[in-house]
C-alpha positions as a Markdown table, in Angstrom:
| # | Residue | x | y | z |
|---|---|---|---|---|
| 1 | Unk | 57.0 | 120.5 | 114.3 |
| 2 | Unk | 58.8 | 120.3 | 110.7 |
| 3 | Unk | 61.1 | 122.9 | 112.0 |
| 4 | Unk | 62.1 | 120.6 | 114.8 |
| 5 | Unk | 62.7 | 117.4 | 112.4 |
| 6 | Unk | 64.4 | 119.6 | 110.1 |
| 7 | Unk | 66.8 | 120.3 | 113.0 |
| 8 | Unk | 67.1 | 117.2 | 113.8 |
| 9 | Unk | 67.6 | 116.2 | 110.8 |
| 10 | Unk | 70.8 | 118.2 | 109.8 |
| 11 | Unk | 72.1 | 117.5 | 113.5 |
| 12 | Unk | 72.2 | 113.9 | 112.2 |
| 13 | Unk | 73.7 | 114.2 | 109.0 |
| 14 | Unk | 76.1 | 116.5 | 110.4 |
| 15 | Unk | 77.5 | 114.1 | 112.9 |
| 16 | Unk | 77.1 | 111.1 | 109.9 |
| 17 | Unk | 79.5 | 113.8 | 108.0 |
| 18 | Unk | 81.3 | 114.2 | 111.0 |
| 19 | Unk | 81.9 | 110.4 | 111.6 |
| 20 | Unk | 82.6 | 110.0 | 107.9 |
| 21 | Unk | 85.6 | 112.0 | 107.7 |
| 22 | Unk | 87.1 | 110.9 | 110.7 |
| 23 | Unk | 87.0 | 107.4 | 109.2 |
| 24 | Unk | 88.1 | 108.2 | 105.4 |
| 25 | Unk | 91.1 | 110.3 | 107.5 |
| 26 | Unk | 92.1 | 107.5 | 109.2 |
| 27 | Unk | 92.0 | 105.2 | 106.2 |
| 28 | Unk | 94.0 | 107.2 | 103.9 |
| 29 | Unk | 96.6 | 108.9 | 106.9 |
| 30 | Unk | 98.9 | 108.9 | 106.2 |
| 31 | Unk | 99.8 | 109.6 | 102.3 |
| 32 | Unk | 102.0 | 112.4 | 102.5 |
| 33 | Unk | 105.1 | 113.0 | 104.7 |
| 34 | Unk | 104.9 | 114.5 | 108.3 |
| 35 | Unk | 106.3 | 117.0 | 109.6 |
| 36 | Unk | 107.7 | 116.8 | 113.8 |
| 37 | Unk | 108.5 | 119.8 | 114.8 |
| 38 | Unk | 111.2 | 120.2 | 117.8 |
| 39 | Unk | 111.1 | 124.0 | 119.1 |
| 40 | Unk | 115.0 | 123.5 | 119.8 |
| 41 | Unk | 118.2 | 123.8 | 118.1 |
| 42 | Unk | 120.0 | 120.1 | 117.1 |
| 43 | Unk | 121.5 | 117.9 | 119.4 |
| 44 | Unk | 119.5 | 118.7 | 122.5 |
| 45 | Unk | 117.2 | 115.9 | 124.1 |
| 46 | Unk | 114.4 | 116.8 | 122.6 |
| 47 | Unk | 115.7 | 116.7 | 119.3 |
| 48 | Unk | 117.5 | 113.5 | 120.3 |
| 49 | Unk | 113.6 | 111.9 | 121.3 |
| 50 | Unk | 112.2 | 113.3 | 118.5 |
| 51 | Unk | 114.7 | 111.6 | 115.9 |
| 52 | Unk | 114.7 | 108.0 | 117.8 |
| 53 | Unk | 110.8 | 107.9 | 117.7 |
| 54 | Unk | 110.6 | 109.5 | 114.3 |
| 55 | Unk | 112.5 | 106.8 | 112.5 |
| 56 | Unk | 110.5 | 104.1 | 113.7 |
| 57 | Unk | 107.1 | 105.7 | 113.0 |
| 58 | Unk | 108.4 | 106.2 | 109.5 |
| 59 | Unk | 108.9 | 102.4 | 109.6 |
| 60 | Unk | 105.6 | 101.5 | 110.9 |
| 61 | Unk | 103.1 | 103.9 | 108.9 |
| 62 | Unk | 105.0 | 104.3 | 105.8 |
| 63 | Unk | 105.2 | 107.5 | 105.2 |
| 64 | Unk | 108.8 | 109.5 | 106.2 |
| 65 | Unk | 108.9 | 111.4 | 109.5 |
| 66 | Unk | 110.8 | 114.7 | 109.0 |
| 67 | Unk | 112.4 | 116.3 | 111.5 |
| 68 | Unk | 112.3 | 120.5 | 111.6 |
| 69 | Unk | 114.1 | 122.1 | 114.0 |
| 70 | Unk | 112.6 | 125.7 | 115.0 |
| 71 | Unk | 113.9 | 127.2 | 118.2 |
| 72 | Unk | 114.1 | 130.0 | 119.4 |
| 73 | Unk | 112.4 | 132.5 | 122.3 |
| 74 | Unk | 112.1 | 129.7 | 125.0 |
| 75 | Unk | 110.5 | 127.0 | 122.4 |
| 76 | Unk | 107.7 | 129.3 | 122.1 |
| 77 | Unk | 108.6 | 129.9 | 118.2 |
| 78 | Unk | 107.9 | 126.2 | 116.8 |
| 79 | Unk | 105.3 | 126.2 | 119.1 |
| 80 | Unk | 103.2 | 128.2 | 117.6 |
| 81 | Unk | 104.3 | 127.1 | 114.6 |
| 82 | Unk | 102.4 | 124.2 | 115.4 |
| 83 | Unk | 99.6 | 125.7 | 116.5 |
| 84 | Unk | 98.9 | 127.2 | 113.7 |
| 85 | Unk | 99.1 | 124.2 | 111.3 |
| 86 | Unk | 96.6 | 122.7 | 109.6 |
| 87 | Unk | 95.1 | 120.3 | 111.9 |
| 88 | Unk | 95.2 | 117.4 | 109.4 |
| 89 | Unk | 98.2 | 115.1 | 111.4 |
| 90 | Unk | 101.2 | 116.2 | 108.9 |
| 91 | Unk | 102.6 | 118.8 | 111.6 |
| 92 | Unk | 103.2 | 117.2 | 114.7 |
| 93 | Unk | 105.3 | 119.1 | 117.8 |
| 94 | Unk | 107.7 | 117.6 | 120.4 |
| 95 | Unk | 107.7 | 119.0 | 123.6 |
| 96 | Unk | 109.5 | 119.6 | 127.0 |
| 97 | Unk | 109.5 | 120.4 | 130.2 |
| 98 | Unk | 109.3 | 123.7 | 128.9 |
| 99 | Unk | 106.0 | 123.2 | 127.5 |
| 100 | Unk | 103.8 | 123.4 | 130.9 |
| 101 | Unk | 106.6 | 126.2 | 132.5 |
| 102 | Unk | 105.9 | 129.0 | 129.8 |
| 103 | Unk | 102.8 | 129.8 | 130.8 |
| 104 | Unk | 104.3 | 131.1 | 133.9 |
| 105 | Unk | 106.8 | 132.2 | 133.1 |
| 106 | Unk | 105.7 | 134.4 | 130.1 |
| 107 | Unk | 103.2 | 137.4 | 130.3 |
| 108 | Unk | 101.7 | 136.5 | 127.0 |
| 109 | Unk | 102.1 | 133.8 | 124.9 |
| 110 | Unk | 101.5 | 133.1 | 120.6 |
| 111 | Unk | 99.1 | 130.3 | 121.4 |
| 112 | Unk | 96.9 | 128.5 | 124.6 |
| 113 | Unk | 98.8 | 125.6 | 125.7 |
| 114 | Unk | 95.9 | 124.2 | 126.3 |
| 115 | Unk | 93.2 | 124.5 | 124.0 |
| 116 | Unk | 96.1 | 124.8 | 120.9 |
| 117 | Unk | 97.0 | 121.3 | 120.7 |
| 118 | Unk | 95.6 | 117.8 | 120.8 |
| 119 | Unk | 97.9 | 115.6 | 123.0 |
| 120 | Unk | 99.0 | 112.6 | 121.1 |
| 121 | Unk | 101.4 | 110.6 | 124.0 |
| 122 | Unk | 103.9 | 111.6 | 127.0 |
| 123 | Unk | 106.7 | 109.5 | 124.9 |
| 124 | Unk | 109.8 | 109.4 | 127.8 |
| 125 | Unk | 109.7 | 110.9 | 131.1 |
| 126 | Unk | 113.6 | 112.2 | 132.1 |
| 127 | Unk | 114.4 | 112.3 | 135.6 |
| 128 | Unk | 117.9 | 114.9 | 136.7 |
| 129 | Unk | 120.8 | 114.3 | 139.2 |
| 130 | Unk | 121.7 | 116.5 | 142.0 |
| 131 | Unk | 125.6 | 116.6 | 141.5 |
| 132 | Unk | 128.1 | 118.4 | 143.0 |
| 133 | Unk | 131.8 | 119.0 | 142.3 |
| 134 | Unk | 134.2 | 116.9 | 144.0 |
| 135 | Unk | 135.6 | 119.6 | 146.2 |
| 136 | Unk | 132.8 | 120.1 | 148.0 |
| 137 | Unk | 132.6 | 118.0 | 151.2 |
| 138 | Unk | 129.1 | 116.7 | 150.8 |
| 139 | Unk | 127.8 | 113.3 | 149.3 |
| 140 | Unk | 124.2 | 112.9 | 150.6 |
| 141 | Unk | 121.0 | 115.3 | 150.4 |
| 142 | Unk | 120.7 | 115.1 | 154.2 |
| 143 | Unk | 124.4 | 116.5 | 154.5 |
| 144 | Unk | 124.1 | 119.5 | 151.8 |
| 145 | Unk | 120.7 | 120.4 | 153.9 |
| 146 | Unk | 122.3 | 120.1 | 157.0 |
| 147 | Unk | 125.2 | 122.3 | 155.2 |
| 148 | Unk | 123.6 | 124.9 | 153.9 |
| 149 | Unk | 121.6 | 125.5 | 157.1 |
| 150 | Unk | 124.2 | 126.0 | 158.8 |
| 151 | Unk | 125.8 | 128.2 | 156.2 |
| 152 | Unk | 123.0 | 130.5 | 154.8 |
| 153 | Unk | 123.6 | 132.1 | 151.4 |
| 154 | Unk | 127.1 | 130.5 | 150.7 |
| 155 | Unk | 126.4 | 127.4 | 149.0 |
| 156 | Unk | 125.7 | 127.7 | 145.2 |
| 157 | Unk | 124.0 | 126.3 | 142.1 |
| 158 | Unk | 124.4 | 126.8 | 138.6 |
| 159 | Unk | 121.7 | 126.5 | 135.7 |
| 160 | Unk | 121.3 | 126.3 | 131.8 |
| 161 | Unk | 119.0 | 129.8 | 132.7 |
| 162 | Unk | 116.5 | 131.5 | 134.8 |
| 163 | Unk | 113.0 | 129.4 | 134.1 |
| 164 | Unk | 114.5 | 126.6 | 133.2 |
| 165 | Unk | 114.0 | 122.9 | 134.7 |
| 166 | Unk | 117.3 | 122.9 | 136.1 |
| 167 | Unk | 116.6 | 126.1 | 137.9 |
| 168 | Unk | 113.0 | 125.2 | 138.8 |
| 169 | Unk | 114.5 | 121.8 | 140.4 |
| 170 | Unk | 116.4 | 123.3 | 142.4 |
| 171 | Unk | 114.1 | 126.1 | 144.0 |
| 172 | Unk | 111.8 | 123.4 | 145.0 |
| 173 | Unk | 114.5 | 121.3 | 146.5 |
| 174 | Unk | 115.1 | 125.0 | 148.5 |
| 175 | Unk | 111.3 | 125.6 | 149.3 |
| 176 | Unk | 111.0 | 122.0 | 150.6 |
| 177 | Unk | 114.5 | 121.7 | 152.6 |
| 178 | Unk | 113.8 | 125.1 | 153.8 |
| 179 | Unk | 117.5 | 126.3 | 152.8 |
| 180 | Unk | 118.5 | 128.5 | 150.2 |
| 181 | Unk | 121.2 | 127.9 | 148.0 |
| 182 | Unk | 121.8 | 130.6 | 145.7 |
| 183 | Unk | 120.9 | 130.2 | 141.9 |
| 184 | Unk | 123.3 | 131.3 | 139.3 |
| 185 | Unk | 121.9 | 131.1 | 135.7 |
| 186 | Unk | 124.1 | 130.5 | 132.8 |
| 187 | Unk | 123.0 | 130.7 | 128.7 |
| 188 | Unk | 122.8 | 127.1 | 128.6 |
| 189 | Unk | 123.8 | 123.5 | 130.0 |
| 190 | Unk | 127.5 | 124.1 | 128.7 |
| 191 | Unk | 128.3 | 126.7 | 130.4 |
| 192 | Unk | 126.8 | 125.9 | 133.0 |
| 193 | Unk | 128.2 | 122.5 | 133.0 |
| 194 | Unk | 131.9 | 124.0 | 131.8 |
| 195 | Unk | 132.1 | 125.8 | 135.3 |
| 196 | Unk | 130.7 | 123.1 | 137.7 |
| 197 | Unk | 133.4 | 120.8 | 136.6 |
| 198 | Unk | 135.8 | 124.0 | 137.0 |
| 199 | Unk | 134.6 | 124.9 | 140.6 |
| 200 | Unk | 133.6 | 128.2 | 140.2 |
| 201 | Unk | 130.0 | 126.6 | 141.4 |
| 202 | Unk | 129.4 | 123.9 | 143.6 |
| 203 | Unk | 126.0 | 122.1 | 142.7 |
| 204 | Unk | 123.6 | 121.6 | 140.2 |
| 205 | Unk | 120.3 | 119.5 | 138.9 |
| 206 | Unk | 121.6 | 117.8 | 135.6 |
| 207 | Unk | 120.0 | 116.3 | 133.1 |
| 208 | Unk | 121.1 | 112.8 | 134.0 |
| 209 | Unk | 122.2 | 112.0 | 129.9 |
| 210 | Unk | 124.4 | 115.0 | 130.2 |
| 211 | Unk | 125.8 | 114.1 | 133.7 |
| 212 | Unk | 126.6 | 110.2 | 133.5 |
| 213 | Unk | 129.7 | 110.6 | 131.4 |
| 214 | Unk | 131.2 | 113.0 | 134.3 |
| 215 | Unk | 130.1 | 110.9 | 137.1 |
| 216 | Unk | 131.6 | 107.7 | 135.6 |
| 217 | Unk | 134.8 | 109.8 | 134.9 |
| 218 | Unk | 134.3 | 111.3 | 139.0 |
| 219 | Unk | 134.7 | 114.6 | 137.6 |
| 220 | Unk | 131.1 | 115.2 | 139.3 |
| 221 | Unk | 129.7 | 113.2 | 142.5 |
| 222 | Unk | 125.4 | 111.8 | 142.2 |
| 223 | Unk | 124.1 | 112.9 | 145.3 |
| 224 | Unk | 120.8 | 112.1 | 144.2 |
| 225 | Unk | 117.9 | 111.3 | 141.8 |
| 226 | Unk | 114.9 | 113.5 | 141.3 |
| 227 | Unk | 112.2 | 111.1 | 140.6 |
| 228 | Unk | 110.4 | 108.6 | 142.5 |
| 229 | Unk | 112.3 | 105.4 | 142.2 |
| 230 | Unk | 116.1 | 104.9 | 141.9 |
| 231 | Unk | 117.8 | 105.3 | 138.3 |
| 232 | Unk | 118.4 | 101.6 | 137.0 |
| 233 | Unk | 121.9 | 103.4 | 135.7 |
| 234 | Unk | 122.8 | 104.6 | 139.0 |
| 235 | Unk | 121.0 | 102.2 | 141.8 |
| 236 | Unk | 123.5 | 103.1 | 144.3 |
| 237 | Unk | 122.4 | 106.2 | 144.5 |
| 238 | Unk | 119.6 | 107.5 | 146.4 |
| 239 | Unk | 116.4 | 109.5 | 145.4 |
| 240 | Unk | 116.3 | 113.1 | 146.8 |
| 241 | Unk | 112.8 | 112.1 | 148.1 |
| 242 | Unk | 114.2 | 109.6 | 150.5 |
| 243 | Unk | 116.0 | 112.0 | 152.8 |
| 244 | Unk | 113.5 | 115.3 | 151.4 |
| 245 | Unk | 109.3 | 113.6 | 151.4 |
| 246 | Unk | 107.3 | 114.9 | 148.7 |
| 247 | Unk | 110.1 | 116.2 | 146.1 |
| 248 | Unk | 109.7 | 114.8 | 142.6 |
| 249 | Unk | 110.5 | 116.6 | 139.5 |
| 250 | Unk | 111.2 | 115.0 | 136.2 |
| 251 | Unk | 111.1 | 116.5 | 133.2 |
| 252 | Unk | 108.2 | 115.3 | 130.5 |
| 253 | Unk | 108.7 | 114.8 | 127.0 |
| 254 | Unk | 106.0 | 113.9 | 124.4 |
| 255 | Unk | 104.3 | 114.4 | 121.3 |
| 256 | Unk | 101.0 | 117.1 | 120.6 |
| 257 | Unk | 98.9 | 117.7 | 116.9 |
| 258 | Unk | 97.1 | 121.1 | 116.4 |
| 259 | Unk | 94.0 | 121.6 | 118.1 |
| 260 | Unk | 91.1 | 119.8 | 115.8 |
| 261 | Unk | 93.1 | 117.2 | 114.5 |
| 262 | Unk | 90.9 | 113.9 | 113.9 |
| 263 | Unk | 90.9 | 111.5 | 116.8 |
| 264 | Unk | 91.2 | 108.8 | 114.3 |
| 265 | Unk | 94.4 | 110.1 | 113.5 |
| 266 | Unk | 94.9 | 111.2 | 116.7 |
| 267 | Unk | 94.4 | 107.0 | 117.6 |
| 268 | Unk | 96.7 | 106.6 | 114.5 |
| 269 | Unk | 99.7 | 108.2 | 116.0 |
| 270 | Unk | 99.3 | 107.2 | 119.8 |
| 271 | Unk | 99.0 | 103.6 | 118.6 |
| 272 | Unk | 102.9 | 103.9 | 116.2 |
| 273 | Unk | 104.4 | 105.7 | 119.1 |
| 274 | Unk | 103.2 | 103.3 | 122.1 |
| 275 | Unk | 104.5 | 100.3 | 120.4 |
| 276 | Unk | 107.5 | 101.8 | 119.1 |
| 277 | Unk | 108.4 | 102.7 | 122.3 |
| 278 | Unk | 107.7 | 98.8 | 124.3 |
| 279 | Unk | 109.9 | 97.3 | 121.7 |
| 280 | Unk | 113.1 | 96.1 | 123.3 |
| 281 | Unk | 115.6 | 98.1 | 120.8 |
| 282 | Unk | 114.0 | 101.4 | 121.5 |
| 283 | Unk | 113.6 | 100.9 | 125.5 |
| 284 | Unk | 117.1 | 99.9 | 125.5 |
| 285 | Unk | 118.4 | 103.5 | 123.7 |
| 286 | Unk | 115.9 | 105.7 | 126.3 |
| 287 | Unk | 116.9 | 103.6 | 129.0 |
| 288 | Unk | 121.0 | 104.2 | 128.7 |
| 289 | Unk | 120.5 | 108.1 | 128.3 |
| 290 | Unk | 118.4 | 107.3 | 131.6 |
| 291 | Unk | 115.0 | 108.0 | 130.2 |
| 292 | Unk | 112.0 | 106.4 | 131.3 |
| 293 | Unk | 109.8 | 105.6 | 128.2 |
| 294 | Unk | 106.4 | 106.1 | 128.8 |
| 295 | Unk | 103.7 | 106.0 | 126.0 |
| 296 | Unk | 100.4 | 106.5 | 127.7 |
| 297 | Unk | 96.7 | 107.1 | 126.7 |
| 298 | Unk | 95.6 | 110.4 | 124.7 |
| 299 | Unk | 93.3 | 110.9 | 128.0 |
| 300 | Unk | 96.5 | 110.1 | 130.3 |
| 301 | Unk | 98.3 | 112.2 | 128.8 |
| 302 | Unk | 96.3 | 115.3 | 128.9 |
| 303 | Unk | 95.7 | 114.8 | 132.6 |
| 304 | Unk | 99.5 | 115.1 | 132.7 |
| 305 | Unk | 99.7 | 118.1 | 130.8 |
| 306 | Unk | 96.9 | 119.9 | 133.2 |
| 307 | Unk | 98.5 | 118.5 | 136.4 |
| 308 | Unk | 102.6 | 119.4 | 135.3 |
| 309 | Unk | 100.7 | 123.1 | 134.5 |
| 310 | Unk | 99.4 | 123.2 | 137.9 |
| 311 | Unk | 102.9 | 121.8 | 139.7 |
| 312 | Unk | 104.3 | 124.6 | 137.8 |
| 313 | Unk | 102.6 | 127.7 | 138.7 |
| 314 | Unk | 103.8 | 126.9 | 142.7 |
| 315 | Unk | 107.3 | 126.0 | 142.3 |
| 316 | Unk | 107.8 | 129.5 | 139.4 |
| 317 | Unk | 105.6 | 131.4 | 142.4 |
| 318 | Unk | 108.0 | 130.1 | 144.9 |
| 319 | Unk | 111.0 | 130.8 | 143.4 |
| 320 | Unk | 109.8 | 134.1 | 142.9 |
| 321 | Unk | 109.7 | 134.8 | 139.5 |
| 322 | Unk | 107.9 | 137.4 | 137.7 |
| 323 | Unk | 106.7 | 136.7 | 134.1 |
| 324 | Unk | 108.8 | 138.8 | 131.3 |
């Protein structure tokens, strides 16, 4: 019996312990700078996110937000960067798309997506435009289906690279229409971008940031939206789901901690980013690079994490991909 209360015993002080440092955590986070990792080069959306939302979290806790750009090998380099931190809140990661796509499409990966990282918030989510070059004689999904049925294997597509969302976008817009439109990879959106403009390729799924300064010039015609509702930006044009049930594919962006972070600090962090992102000034700069700003639960957003994971392993399967 005294071995029993003397369990229970240093159960209960342990979880007083454990309740204790969660609260001194969160009363003294944060006192240091932190440190958001974005596993790409400069200048690239994520980066772009990551240095809108870092400002204003500087402003509202106090403490400066530093941006540290570590890409490299798919993202997979700052990545686990991140997952190797010190779970204490000072080294924070901003993720993509590519986030819940490496698992599939890598054999072996420097860290568990999953049980790595704590999620903090899905921060925007960033729908793409099916656009083609003006030459070719469509200007509605239901004519570039009806197209490239009738003309198997001659219609084209170009990509920032094999596994990426632009190529993944496409391959379900093939798997659902039933059509195949052949995929050419490129190393990167330039390029890729450089020769759709050019001709040389006929279609492709564009970030819609990247592609709105080429439609408004009519170097590139919208054919349509990927997500569920019509772009405010461009509510003339249609979604792909419209004429093609069931397709959706936006690309997620939002903010994890290293696994064992405090979920006081955890609460911290959620609680800077999702009012930072439902003031007006900050909607207003997602919304004109056509990102939907999000800011959701810790709970929500892990969900989405598990779900986006699961979307993923059918679309890479049905494009046929093999993990390098």
């Amino acid at each position: 019996m005294a071995k029993i209360f003397w369990k229970l015993g240093l159960i209960f002080l342990s979880s007083i312990f454990s309740v204790n440092y969660s609260f001194a955590a969160s009363q003294k986070y944060p006192d240091r700078p932190i440190r958001l990792v974005v596993p790409f080069a400069a200048g690239g959306n994520t980066d772009i996110f990551a240095r809108v939302i870092g400002a204003k979290i500087t402003e509202k806790l106090g403490q400066q937000v530093v941006v540290d750009n570590r890409g490299g090998a798919g993202a997979t380099i700052g990545t686990a960067m991140v997952a190797r931190a010190a779970p204490d809140g000072y080294t924070l990661l901003m993720v993509s798309g590519s986030h819940v796509v490496n698992p599939h499409i890598y054999k072996s990966l420097p860290y568990d997506t999953l049980k790595d990282f704590s999620p903090i918030t899905l921060v925007v989510d960033v729908p793409s435009l099916l656009v083609a070059n003006p030459s070719v004689p469509v200007k509605t999904v239901s004519t570039l289906i009806n197209l490239a049925k009738a003309s198997p294997g001659k219609l084209n597509y170009a990509s920032s690279g094999t596994g990426t969302f632009a190529h993944l976008a496409f391959e379900l817009f093939n798997t659902l229409a039933g059509v195949k439109i052949q995929h050419i990879a490129y190393k990167g959106n330039g390029p890729a971008t450089s020769d759709l403009l050019g001709g040389q390729v006929q279609f492709m799924m564009g970030a819609q940031p990247a592609a709105m300064p080429h439609i408004q010039a009519n170097k590139l015609v919208p054919i349509g939206v990927t997500s569920a509702k019509r772009s405010p930006q461009l509510p003339n044009v249609p979604t792909i789901s419209e004429s093609l049930p069931g397709y959706e594919f936006n690309q997620g962006f939002g903010m994890l901690a290293p696994a064992g972070t405090p979920r006081s600090v955890i609460d911290i962090l959620n609680r800077a980013i999702v009012e930072t992102l439902n003031s007006e000034e900050v909607r207003k700069i997602f919304s004109s690079q056509g990102a939907v700003p999000i800011g959701n639960s810790v709970t929500e957003y892990a969900k989405f994490i598990t779900t986006e994971i699961e979307k993923m392993a059918k679309v890479v399967k049905d494009a046929g991909l093999n993990p390098i």
